[in-house]
C-alpha positions as CSV (number, residue, x, y, z in Angstrom):
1,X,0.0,0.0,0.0
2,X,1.6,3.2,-1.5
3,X,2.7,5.8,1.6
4,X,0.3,8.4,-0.6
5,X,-2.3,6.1,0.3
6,X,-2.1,5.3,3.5
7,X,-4.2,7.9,4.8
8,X,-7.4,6.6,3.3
9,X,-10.4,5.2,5.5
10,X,-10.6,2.2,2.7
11,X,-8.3,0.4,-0.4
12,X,-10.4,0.2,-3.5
13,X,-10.5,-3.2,-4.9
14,X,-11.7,-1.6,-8.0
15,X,-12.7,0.9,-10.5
16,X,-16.6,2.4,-9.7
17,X,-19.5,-0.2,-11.6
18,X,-20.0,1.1,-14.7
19,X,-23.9,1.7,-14.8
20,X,-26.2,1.2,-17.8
21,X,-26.9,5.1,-19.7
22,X,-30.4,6.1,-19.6
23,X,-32.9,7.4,-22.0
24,X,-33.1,11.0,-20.1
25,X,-29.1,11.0,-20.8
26,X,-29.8,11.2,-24.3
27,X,-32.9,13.5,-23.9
28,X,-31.1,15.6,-21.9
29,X,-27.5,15.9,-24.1
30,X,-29.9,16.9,-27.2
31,X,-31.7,19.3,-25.5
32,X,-28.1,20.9,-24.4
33,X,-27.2,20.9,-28.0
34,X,-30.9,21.9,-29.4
35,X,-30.7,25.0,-26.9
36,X,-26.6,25.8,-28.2
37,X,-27.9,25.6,-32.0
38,X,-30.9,27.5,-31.0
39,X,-28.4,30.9,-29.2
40,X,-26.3,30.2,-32.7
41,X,-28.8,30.9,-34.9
42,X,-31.0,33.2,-33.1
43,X,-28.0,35.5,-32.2
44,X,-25.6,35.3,-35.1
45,X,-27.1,38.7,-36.7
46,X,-27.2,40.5,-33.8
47,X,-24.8,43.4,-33.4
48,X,-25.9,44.3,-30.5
49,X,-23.9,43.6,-27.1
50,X,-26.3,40.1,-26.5
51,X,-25.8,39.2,-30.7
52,X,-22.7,37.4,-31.7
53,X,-24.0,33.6,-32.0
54,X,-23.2,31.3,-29.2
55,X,-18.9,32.0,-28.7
56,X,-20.2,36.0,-28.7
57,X,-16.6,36.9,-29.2
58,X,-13.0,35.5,-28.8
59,X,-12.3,37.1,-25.1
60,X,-15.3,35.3,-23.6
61,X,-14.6,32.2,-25.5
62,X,-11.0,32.1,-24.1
63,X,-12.4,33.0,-21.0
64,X,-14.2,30.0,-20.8
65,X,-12.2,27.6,-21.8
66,X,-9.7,28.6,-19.1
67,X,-12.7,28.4,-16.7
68,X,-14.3,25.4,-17.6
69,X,-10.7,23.8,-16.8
70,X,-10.4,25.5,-14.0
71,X,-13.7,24.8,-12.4
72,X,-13.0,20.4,-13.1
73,X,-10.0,21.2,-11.5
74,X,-11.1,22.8,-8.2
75,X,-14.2,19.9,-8.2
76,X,-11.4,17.3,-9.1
77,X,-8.9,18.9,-6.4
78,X,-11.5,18.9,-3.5
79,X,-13.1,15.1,-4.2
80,X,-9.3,13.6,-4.2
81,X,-9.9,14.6,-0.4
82,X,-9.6,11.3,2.0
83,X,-12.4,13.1,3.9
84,X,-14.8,13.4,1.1
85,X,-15.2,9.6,1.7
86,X,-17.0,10.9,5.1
87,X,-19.5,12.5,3.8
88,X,-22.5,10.9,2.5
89,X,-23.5,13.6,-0.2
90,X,-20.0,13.4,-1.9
91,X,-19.1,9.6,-1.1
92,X,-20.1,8.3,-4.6
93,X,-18.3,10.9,-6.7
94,X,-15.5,11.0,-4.3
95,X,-14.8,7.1,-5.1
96,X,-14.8,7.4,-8.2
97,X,-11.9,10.1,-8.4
98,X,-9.6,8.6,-5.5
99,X,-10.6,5.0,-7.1
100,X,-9.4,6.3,-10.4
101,X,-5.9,6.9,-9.5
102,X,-5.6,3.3,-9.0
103,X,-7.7,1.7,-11.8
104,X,-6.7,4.6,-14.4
105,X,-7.5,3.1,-17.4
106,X,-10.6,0.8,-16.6
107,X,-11.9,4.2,-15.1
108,X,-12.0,5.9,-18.2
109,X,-11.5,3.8,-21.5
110,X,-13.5,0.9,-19.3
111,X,-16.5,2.5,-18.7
112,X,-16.4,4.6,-22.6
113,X,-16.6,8.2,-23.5
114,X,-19.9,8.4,-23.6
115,X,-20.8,6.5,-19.8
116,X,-18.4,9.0,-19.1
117,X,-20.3,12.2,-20.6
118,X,-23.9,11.1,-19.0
119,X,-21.5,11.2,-15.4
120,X,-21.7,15.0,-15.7
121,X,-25.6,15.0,-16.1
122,X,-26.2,15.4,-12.5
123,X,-23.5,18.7,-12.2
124,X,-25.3,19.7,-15.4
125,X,-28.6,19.7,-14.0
126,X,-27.2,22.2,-10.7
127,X,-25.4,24.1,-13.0
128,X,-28.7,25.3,-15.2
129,X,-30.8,25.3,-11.9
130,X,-28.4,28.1,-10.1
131,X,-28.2,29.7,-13.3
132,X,-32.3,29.9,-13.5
133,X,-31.7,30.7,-9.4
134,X,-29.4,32.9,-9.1
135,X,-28.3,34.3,-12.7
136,X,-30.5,37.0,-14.8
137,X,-32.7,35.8,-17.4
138,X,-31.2,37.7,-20.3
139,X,-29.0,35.8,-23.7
140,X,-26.1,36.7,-21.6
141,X,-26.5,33.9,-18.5
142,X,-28.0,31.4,-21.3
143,X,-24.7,32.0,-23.2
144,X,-22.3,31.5,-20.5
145,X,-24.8,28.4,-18.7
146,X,-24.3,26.8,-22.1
147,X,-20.9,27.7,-22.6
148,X,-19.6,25.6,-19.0
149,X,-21.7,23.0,-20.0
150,X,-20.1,22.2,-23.1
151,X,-16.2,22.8,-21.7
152,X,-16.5,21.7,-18.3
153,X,-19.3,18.5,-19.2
154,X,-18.8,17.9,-22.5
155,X,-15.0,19.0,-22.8
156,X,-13.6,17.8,-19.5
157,X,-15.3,13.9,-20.1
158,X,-14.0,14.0,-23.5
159,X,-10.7,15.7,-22.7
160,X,-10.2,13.0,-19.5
161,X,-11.2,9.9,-21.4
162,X,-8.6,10.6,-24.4
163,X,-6.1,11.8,-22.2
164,X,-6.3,8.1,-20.7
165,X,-5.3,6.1,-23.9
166,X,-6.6,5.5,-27.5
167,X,-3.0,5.6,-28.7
168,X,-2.7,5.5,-32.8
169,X,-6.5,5.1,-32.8
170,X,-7.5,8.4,-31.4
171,X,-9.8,10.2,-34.2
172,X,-7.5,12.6,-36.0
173,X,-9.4,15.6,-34.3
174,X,-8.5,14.8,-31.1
175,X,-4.8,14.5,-31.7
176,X,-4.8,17.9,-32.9
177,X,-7.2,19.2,-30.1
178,X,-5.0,17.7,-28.2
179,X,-1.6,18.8,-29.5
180,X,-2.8,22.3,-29.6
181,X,-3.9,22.0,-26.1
182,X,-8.0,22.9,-26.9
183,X,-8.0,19.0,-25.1
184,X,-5.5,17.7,-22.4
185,X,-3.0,16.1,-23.8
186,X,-2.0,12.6,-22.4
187,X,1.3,13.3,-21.4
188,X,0.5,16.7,-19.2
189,X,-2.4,14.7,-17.7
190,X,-0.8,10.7,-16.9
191,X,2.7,12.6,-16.7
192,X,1.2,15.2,-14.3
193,X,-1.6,14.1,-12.0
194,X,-0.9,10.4,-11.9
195,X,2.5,10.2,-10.8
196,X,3.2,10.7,-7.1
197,X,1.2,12.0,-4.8
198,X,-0.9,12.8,-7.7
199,X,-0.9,16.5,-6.5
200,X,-1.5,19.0,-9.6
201,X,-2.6,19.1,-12.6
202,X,-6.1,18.3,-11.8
203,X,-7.8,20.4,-15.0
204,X,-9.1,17.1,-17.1
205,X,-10.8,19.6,-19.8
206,X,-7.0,21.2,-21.5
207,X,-5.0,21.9,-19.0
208,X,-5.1,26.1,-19.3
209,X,-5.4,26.5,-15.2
210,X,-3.0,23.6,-14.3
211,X,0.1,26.7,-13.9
212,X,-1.9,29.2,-12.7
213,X,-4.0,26.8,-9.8
């Protein structure tokens, strides 16, 4: 048992049980895209401050991508917490991040990219309801609701799972995403957070905020 370890209540025998997609998952991911199509097209013309089609402008789509890394990475940061294992509400989430840094690869190419997409749908849902909460109801909170869905979601499940492996038979997109850095590339990420004590590099969506957190 690895001295990094040690301090853990439990030693996972193995990776989290996959568990069977659901017809809402699909319901729910074209919905997201529906509603991102539906800003596009609706906004594109506009040259007003809300117009500009669903990026708006480069600023706020750099913005955002720097974000969305950084907020998987403060979520991945805090649930590699031993205590997190303590607490009912974050126990199943929290297993499956600490369990992961032991069963890397059946965590991730195991389970498939897209068991791994329909994992975000629960942070998804919170994320729109504190939006429709707490944010104003304008194009603006829409565009920037829709905009962490599909980097932090979207991009950090896709960006995690290809980071883990695929080799030579990654699609040619994501070996450019990734060698341009728009997706984590696998040596930042398995040469980064999983050698020991597995203590940076927690962004799983490019890797922008690794330096700066």
């Amino acid at each position: 048992w690895d001295d990094d370890e040690r301090d853990r209540p439990e030693r996972f025998t193995g990776p989290e049980p996959v568990l069977p997609t659901r017809w809402w998952h699909a319901v729910h991911h074209a919905l997201v895209l529906a509603a991102c199509v539906c800003l596009h097209v609706t906004t594109y013309a506009d040259d007003g401050p809300r117009g500009g089609g669903f990026f708006h402008s480069i600023p706020l789509t750099l913005i955002m991508l720097w974000y969305g890394d950084a907020y998987t990475a403060l979520l991945h940061c805090a649930l590699d917490r031993p205590e997190c294992l303590n607490v009912p509400l974050l126990n199943g989430a929290a297993r499956g991040f600490q369990a992961h840094h032991e069963f890397p690869y059946a965590s991730t190419r195991g389970r498939g990219v897209y068991r791994m997409i329909c994992d975000t749908h629960r942070i998804q849902i919170i994320t729109i309801a504190s939006a429709l909460v707490f944010g104003r109801w304008n194009t603006m909170t829409a565009r920037v609701c829709l905009m962490k869905l599909a980097v932090s979601a979207y991009g950090g499940a896709t960006g995690h799972f290809y980071a883990h492996g695929g080799g030579a038979g990654r699609p040619g997109w994501v070996k450019a995403a990734q060698k341009c850095h728009l997706l984590l590339p696998p040596e930042h990420h398995v040469g980064g957070h999983h050698v020991k004590p597995h203590d940076k590099n927690f962004g799983i969506v490019n890797g922008w905020s690794n330096r700066v957190l």
